[in-house]
N, C-alpha and C positions, 0 to 999 in steps of 0.2 A: 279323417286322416289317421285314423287308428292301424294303419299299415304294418306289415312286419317288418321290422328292421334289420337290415345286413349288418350283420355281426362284424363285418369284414370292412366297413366304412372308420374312413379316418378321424380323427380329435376333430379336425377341421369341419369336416363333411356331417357328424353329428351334432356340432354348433348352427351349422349352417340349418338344419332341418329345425331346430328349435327354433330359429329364428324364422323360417318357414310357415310353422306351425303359429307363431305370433300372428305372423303378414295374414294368414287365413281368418283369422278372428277380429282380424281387424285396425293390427297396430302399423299404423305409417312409421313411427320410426324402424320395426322391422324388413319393413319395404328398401326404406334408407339404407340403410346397415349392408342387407343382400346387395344393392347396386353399388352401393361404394366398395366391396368386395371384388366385383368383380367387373367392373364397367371398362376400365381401362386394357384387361384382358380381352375383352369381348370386340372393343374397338379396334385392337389391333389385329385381331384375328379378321374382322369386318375389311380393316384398310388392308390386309395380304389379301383378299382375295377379291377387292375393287381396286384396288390401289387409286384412288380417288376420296379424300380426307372429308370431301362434304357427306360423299356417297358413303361412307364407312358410319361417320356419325347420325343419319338417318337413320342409318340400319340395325346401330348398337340401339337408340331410343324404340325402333319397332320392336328389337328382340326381348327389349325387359318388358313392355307395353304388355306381348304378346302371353311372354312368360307370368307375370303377376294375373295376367286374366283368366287363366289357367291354371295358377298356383295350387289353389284346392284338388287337383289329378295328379300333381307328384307325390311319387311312392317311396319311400326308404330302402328302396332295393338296388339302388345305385345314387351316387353321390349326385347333389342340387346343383353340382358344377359341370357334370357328365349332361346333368338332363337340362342345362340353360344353353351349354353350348352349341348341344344334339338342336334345341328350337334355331338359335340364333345361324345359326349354319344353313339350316334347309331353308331359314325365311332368307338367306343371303343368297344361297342355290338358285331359288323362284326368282327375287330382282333380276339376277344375271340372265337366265333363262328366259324370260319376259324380256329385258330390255336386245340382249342376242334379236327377240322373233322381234319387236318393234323395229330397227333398226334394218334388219334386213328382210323378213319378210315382209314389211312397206313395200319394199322397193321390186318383189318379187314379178315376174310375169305372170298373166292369170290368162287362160285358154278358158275358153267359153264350149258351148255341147258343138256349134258347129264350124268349132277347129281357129276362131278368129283369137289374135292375139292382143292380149291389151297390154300395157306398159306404163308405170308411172314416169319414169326415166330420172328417177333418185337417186342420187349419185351416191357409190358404194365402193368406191378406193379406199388404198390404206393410207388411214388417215393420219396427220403428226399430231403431237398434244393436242394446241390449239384448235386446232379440227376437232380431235374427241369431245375437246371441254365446250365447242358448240355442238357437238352431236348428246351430247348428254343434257344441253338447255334444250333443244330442241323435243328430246323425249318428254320432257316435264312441259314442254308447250303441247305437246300432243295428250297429254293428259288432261289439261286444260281444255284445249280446243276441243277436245268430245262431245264436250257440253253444247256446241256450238250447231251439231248435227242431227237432223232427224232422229228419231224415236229407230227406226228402221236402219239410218244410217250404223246409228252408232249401237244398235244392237248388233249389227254384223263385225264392226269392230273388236266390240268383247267379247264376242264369241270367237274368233277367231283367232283375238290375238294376246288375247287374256285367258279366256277359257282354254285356248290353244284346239280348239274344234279343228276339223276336217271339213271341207267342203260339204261333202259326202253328211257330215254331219252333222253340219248345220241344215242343212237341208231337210235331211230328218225331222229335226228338231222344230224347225217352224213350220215342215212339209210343203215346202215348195219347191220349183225347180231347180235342179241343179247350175243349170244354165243362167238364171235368177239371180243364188246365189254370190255366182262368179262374177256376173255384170254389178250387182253391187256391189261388192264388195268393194270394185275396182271404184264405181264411182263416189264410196266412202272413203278411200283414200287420195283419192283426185282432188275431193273438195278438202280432207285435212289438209292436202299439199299447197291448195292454194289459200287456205289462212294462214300456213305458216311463212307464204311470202308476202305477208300484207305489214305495210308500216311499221304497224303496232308489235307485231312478232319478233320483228327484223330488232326494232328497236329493244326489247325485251333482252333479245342475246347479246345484240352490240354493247349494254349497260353490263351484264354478267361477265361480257368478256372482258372491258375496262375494268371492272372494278376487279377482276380476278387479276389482272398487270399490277395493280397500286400496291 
């Protein structure tokens, strides 16, 4: 970490990098110090752009997670507060961008090579709160429920919807039909669709959404 230092970084910004440089060698209380610095920044910048308080504070715990495992690749050539943000931002970016393709490319129509159309028929109005704050359990059930699916299932899943592949290339990628890939994919979401109306699901959100009224 023997980096050149900007000359042009603040009293603040040069503390912070000592404290930095501790956190690299190994001292947890410098670990401490840097989050107590700046967590409640981090949080709030997380809730303007979920506007969602549980969704924010996930996201502020990923972005220091992210940041300390990384710590050893910050440079002194701009402020520790520039470069935690820069992390905490784009891992906010990807949730949004991920949870956007979950939510509505589920629901997408998928055309197969000989023109047939498939449909999950996932219902995709604008939603009021209430409706978001179960479309948001619902995604965190669809994260769960993965597990629940073939090897094959649920690899077209991740590639698709995680990976954010293209048909085209996923196809590639496992080298098989195009046609293939499109009729799975459908019947991977077919079958998340119908664990997410089983008892145990239903039950899952009706409890988050009670205890989010209390």
């Amino acid at each position: 970490m023997d980096e050149k230092i900007n000359k042009n970084l603040s009293e603040r910004a040069l503390e912070d990098y000592k404290f930095v440089k501790q956190a690299v060698e190994g001292d947890q209380k410098a670990f401490t110090v840097l989050m107590e610095r700046y967590r409640n920044a981090i949080y709030h910048m997380m809730y303007r752009m979920v506007n969602n308080k549980e969704d924010a504070d996930d996201l502020t715990q990923e972005a220091f997670s992210k940041a300390f495992n990384k710590i050893s690749t910050y440079a002194p050539r701009y402020a520790f507060s520039t470069w935690l943000f820069k992390i905490a931002s784009n891992n906010c970016i990807d949730h949004i961008r991920k949870k956007r393709l979950i939510l509505l490319s589920i629901d997408e129509t998928i055309e197969d090579d000989g023109g047939q159309t498939f449909s999950n028929n996932l219902k995709s109005d604008n939603l009021d709160p209430e409706e978001r704050f179960i479309q948001r359990q619902r995604i965190k059930l669809i994260r769960t429920l993965m597990g629940q699916l073939s090897e094959k299932y649920r690899l077209m899943i991740e590639l698709r919807f995680f990976e954010e592949l293209s048909y085209e290339e996923i196809a590639t990628e496992l080298d098989i039909p195009l046609g293939t890939v499109k009729a799975q994919l459908f019947r991977a979401k077919e079958i998340l669709y119908s664990l997410m109306q089983t008892p145990v699901a239903k039950a899952h959100v009706d409890w988050k959404r009670r205890k989010k009224k209390r």
